[in-house]
C-alpha positions in Angstrom: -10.2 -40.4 51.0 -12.8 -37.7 52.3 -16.5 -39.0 52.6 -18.5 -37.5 50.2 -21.2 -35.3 52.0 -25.0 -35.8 51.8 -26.7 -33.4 49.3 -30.3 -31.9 49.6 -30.5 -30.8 46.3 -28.7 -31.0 42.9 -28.0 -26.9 43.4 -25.9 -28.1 46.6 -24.4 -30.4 45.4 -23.1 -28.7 42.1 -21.8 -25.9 44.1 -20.3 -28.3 46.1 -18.2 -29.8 43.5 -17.9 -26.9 41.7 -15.3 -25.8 44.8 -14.1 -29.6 45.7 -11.7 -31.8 43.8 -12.8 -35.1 43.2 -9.8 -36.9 43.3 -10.1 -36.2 47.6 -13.2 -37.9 47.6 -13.0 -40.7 44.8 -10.0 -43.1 43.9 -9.8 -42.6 40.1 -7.9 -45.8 39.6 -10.5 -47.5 40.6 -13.0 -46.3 38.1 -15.0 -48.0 35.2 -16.2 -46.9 32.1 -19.8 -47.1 31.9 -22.2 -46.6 28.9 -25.6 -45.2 29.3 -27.1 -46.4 25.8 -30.8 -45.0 26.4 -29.5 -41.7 27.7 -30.9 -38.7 25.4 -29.1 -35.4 25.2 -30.1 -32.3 26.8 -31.9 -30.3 24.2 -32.5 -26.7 24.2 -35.1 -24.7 21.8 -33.9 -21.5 20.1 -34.8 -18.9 17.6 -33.4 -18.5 14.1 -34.3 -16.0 11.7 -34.2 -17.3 8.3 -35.5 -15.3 4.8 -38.9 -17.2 3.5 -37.1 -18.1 0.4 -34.6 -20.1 2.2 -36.9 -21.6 4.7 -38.8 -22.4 1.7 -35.7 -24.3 0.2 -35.2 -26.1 3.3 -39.0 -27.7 3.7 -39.0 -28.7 -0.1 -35.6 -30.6 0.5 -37.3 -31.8 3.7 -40.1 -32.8 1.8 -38.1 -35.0 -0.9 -36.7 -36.6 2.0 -39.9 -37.1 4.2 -38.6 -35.9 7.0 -39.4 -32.7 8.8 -37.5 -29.5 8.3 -36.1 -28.9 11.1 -34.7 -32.8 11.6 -33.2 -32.5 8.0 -31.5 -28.9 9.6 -30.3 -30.8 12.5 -29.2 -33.8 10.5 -27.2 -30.9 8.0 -25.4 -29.3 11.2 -24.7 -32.6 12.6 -22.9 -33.6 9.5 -20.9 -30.0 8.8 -19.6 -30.2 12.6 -18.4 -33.9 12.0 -16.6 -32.6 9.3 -15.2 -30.0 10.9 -13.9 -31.5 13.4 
């Protein structure tokens, strides 16, 4: 096994393994699965047009469910892409 170089960043070290194979530097038989249960996903804000009539739906269903809008449209692409899939 190759030793894993010293990174001064987390730019070097991503271009670093962006051209390296791991399996020179790290015996995959050797690996354990780990679980990270308080890890939160990367988020990332974006813009979406929507007509005010169906915003408008959206909040009052948002509203039966006290919850805010833009959970309940998280929470409704959530469940379409679990169906998809």
């Amino acid at each position: 096994m190759k030793k894993i170089p010293e990174f001064k960043t987390e730019s070097e070290e991503r271009e670093f393994w962006e051209k390296n194979d791991s399996s020179d530097y790290l015996d995959w038989k050797k690996a354990e699965q780990v679980v990270f249960p308080s890890l939160k996903p990367t988020t990332k804000a974006i813009s979406l047009r929507l007509s005010e009539s169906m915003l408008a739906q959206i909040k009052v269903e948002a509203n039966k469910r006290d919850i805010p809008y833009q959970s309940l449209m998280k929470m409704w692409l959530s469940e379409h892409l679990s169906h998809s899939a």
